[in-house]
C-alpha positions as CSV (number, residue, x, y, z in Angstrom):
1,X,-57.0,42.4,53.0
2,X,-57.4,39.6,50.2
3,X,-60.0,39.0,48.2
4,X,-61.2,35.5,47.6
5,X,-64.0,34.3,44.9
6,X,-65.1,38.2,46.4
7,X,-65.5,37.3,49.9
8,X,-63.5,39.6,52.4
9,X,-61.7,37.6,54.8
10,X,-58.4,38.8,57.2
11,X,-55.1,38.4,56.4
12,X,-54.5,35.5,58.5
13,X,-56.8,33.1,57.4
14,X,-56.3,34.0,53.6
15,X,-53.1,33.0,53.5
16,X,-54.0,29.8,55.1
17,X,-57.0,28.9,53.1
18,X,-55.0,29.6,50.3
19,X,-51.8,27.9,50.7
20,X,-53.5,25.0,52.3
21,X,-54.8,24.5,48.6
22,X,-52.3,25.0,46.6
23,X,-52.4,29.0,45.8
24,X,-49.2,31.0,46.6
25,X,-49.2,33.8,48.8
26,X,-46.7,37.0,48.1
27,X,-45.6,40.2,49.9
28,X,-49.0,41.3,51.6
29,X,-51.7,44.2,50.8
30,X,-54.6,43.6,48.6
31,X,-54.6,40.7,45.8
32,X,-56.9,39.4,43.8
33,X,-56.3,35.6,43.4
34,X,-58.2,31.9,42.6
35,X,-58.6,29.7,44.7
36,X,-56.6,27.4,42.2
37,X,-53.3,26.9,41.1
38,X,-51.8,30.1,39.7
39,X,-49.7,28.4,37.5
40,X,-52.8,26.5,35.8
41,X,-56.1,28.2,36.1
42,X,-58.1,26.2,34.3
43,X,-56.9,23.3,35.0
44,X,-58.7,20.9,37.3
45,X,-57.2,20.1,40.7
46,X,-56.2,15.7,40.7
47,X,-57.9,13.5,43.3
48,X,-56.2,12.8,46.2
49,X,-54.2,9.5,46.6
50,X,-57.5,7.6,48.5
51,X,-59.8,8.8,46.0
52,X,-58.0,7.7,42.6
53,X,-59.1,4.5,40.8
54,X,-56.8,1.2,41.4
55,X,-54.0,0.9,38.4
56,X,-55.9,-1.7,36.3
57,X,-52.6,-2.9,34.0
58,X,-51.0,-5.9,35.1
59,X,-47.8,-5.5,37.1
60,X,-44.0,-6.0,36.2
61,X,-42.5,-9.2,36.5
62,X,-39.7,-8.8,38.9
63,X,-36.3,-9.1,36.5
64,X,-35.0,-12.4,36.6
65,X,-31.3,-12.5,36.5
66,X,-29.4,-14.1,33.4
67,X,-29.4,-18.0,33.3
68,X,-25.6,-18.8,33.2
69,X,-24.7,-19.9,29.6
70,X,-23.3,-23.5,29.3
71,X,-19.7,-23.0,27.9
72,X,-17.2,-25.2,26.2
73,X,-13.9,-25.5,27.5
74,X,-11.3,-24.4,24.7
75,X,-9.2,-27.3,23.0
76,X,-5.9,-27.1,25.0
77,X,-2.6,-26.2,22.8
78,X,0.8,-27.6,23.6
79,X,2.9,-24.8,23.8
80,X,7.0,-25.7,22.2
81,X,8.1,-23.0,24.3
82,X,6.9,-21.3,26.9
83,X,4.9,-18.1,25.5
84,X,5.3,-19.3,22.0
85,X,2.5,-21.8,21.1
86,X,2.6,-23.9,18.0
87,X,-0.4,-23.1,15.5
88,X,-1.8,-25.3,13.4
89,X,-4.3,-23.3,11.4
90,X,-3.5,-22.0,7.7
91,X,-1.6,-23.9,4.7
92,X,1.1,-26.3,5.3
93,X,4.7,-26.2,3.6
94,X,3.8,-28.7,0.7
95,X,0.5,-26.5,0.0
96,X,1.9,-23.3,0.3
97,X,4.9,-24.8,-2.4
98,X,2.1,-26.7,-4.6
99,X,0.2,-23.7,-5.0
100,X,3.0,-21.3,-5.8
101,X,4.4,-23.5,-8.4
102,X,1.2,-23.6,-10.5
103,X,1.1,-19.8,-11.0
104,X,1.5,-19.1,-14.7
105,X,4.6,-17.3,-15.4
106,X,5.8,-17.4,-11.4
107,X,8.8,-15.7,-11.7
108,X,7.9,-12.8,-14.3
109,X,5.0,-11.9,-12.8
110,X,6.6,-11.9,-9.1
111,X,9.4,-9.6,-10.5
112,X,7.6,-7.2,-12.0
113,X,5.2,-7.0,-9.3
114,X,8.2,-5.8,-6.5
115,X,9.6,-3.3,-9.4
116,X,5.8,-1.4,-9.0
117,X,6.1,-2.4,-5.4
118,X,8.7,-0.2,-4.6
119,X,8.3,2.5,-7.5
120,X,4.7,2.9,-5.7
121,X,6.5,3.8,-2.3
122,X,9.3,5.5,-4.0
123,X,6.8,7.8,-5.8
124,X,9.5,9.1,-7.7
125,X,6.9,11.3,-9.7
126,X,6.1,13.5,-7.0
127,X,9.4,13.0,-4.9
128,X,12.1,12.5,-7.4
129,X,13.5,9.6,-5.0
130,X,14.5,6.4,-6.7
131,X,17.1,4.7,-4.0
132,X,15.0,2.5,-1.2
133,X,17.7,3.9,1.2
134,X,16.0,7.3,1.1
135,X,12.3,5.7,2.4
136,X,11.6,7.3,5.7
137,X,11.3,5.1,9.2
138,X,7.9,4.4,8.6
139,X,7.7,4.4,5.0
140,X,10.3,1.1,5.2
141,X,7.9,-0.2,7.8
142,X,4.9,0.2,5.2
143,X,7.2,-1.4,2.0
144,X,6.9,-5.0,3.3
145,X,2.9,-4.5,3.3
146,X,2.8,-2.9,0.1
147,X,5.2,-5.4,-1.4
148,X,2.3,-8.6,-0.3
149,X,-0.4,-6.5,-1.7
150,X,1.3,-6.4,-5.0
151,X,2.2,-10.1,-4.8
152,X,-1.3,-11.1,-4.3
153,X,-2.7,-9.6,-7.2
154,X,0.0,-11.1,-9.4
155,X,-0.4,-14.6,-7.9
156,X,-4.5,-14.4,-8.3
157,X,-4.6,-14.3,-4.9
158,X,-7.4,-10.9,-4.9
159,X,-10.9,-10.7,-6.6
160,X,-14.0,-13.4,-6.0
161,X,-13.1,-16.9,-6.2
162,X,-9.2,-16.5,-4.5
163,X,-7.8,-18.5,-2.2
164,X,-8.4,-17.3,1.1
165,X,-6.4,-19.7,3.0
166,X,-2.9,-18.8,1.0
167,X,-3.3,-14.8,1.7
168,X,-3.5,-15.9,5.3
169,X,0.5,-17.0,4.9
170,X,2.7,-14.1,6.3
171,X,5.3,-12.9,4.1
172,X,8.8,-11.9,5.3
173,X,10.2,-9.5,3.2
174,X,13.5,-7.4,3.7
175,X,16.2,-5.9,1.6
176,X,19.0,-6.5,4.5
177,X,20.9,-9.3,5.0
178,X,18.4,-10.3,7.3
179,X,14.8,-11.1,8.5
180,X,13.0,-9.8,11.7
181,X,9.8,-12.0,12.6
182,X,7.0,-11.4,14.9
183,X,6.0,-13.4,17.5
184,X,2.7,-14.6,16.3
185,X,4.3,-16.1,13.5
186,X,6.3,-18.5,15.2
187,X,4.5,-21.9,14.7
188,X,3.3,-21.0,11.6
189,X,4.3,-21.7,7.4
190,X,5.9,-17.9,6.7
191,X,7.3,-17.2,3.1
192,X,10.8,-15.4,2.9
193,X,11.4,-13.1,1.1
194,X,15.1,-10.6,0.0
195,X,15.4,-8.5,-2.6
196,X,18.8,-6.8,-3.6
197,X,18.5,-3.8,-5.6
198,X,22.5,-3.2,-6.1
199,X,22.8,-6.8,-7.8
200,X,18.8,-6.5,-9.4
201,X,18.4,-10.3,-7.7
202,X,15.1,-11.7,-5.7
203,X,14.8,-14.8,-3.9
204,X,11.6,-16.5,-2.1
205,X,11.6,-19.6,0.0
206,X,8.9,-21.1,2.6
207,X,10.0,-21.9,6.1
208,X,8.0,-23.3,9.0
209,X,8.9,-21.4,12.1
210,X,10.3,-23.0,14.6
211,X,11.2,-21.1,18.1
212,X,14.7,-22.5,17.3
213,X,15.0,-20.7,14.3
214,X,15.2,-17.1,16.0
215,X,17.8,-15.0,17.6
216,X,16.9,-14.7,21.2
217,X,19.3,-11.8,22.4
218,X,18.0,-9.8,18.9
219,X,14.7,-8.7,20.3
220,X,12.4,-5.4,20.4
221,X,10.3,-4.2,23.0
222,X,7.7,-5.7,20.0
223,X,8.9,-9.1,20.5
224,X,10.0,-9.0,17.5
225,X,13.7,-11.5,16.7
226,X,15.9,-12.1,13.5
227,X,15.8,-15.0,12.1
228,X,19.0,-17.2,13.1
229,X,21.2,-19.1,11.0
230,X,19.8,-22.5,12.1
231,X,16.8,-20.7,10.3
232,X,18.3,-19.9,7.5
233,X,19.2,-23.2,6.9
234,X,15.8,-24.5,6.9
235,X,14.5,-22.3,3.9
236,X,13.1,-23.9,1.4
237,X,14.2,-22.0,-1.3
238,X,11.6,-21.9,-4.3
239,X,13.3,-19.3,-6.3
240,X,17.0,-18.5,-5.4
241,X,18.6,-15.2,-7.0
242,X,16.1,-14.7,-9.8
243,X,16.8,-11.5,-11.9
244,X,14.6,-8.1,-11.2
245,X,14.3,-5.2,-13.2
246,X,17.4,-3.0,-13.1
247,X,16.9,-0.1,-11.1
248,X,17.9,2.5,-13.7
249,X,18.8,5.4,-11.7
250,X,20.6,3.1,-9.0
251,X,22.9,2.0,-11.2
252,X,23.6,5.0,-13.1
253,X,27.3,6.8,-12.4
254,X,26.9,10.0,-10.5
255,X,28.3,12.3,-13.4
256,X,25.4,10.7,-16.0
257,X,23.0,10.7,-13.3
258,X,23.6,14.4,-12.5
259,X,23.4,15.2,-16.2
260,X,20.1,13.7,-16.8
261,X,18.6,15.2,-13.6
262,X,20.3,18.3,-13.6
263,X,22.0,19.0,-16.9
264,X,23.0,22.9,-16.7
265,X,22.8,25.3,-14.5
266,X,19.9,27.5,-15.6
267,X,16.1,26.3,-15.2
268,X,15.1,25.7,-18.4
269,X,17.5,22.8,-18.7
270,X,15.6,21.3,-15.8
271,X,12.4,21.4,-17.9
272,X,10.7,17.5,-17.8
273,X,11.1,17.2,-21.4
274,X,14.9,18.4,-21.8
275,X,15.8,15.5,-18.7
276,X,13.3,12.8,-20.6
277,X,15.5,13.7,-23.8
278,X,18.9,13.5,-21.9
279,X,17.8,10.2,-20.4
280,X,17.5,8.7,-23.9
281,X,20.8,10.1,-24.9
282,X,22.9,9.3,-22.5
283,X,21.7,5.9,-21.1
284,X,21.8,3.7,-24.4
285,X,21.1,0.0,-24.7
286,X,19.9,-0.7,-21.5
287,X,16.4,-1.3,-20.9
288,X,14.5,2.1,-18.8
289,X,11.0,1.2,-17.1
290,X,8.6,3.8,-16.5
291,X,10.0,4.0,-13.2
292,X,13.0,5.6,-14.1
293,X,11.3,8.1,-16.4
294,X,8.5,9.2,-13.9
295,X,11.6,10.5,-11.6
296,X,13.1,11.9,-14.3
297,X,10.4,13.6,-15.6
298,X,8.1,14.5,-12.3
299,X,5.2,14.9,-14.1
300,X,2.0,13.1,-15.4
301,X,2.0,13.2,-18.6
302,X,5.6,11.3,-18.7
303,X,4.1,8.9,-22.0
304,X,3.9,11.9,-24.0
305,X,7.5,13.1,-23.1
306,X,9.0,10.2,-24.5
307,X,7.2,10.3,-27.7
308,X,8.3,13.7,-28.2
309,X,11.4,12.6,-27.6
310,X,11.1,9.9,-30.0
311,X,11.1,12.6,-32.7
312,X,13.6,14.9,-30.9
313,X,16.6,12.5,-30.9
314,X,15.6,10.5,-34.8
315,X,17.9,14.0,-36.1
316,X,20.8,12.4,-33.8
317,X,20.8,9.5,-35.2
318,X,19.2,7.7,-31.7
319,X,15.9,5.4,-31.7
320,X,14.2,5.0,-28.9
321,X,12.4,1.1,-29.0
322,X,9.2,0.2,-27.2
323,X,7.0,-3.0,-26.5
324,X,5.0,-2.6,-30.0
325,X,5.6,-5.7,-32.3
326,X,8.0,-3.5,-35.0
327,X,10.3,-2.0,-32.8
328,X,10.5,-5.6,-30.5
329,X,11.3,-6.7,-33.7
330,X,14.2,-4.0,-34.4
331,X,15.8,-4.6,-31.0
332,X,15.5,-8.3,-31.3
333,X,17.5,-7.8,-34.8
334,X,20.4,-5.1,-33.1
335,X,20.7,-7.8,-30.1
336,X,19.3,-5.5,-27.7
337,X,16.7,-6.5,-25.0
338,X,13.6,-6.5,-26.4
339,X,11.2,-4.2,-24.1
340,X,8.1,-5.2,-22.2
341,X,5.2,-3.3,-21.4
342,X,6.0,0.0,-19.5
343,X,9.6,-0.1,-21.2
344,X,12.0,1.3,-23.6
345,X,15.4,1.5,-25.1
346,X,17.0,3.4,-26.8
347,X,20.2,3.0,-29.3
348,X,22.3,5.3,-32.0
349,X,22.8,3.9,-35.2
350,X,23.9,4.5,-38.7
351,X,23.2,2.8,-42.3
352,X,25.1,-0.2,-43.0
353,X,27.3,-0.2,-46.1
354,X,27.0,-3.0,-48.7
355,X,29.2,-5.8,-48.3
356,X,30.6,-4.9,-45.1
357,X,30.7,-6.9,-41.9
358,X,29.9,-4.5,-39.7
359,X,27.8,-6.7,-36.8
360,X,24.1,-6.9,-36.4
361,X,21.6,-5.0,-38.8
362,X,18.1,-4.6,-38.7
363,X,15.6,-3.6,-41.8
364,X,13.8,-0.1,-41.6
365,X,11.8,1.3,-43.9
366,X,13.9,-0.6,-46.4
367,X,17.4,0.1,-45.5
368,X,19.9,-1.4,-43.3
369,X,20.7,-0.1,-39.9
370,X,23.8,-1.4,-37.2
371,X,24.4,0.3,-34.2
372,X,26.6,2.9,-34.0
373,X,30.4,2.9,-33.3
374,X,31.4,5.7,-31.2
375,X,33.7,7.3,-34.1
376,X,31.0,6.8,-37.0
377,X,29.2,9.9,-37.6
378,X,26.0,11.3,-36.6
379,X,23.2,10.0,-39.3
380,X,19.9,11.1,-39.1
381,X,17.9,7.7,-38.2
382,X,14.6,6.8,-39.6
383,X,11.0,6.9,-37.4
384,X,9.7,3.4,-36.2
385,X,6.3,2.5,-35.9
């Protein structure tokens, strides 16, 4: 028997009173249960659907669907060759040409921009490469980029207030006899660029792509053709074989080059400052870029390893010449190139007797100096500040 609101009533109709309101009947015997919800006992029981008050917010406008937005047709293009449409956005050829020639010191600058170009993808510091040969698949891949970042900057064309429209010109840069294109820049004003490392000489030109100008049986699953020689021809060369900053290390003979990197056998000839001081000894009167002596040396501090060897090598008789005004002056007066910034040189050199002819002679610390012949003797030389 249940017990409900303590009434007695029969099994039977219990369990229909109560699960006809809501209450839940389990197992049998005796229970004491409400007549409303278990699950909510104080809560009061909702009025039935014909008994609840009319919704009195306003309905939901049915959803209309989109109205169709009037559209413009796009300005047709006339295609020179099938899947290779002409653009006509960005600089011409006489803009691209007028612009490049007012850049103070154009060729300078542009040189010594793709010298930090490629030392920055070298990164002899850390990898002790200094040949572009030894760049990795996609390390050549990224060189190109890096080169037009470095270009930019030197031609002004980075910061507030740049030229927009110029950095929009593709760049085409190799160091191969050749140059692969992409297919988006057909149609387009493109500047050209080759460097050789093994003859130090850089060249830049502007062409206007043509589809004619490409190789169509040279092709990549990219798209991607060499330029042809009908292309070639059409360069407009603004700067043909200019000089670039000798690649030291390149150019060094393997027996000196082995010497400065690895002079001896045992480790501590390896040290960063024994190299740094073999570098100055051995490779005299040639100008050496930081470049060169961040391989050598594969460390950060590389500045200071040259002034110490500055003072290291004065008791050989060798000077070591940078970009301050004295020792510019120095070189100038031993006919020696005179360093720029983030250069040196270094030279041996002995006192100059009086009345002799002996060549070229510069003025330190009140004395004469010439340049050492390689059967003079070993003369201390004096410090230059």
């Amino acid at each position: 028997m249940l017990l409900l609101e303590g009434k007695e009533a029969s099994d039977a109709d219990t369990c229909r009173n109560v699960l006809g309101r809501g209450a839940v009947a389990v197992g049998s015997g005796p229970l004491s249960v409400s007549t409303r919800r278990l699950c909510c006992p104080g809560r009061k029981s909702s009025p039935s659907r014909a008994t609840r008050k009319p919704d009195s917010r306003p309905s939901r406008p049915a959803q209309q669907p989109p109205a169709a937005i009037p559209t413009t047709p796009a300005r047709a293009t006339t295609p020179t060759t099938p899947g290779l449409p002409h653009h006509h956005d960005g600089p011409g050829l006489e803009e691209v040409t007028a612009f490049l020639n007012q850049v103070p010191d154009f060729q300078q600058r542009t040189a010594s921009s793709l010298r930090a170009a490629f030392d920055s993808v070298l990164d002899g510091q850390r990898t002790g490469r200094y040949d572009l040969a030894s760049l990795g698949r996609t390390e050549k891949a990224y060189l190109g980029n890096r080169v037009a970042h470095f270009l930019w900057g030197a031609w002004g064309l980075i910061g507030h207030g740049a030229d927009r429209g110029m950095r929009q010109v593709p760049l085409c840069f190799t160091w191969t006899p050749t140059w692969v294109l992409e297919p988006e820049q057909v149609g387009r004003v493109c500047l050209v660029m080759r460097v050789d490392e093994s003859e130090s000489r850089w060249s830049l030109g502007v062409l206007d792509v043509l589809p004619e100008h490409l190789n169509n049986r040279t092709s990549n699953r990219d798209g991607k053709k060499t330029l042809s020689a009908a292309g070639k021809a059409a360069i407009h060369w603004l700067v043909k074989d200019a000089a670039l900053p000798e690649n030291t290390l390149l150019h060094l003979d393997r027996a000196t080059l082995s010497e400065v990197l690895a002079p001896a056998e045992d480790a501590s000839a390896r040290h960063p400052q024994r190299r740094i001081n073999n570098l100055f000894r051995l490779v005299q009167g040639r100008l050496i870029d930081r470049g060169a002596v961040r391989t050598v040396a594969m460390a950060e501090d590389y500045g200071r390893r040259v002034r110490q060897a500055r003072g290291d090598l004065l008791a050989e008789g060798i000077l070591i010449l940078g970009p301050y005004e004295n020792q510019r002056r120095v070189a100038a007066a031993l006919e020696l190139p005179e360093p720029e910034s983030g250069q040196w040189i270094s030279i041996r050199v002995v006192r100059r007797r009086p009345g002799a002819d002996e060549g070229p002679f510069a003025e330190i610390n009140g004395d004469l100096w010439r340049v050492a012949a390689p059967e003079d003797p070993v003369e201390a030389a004096p410090a230059v500040r």
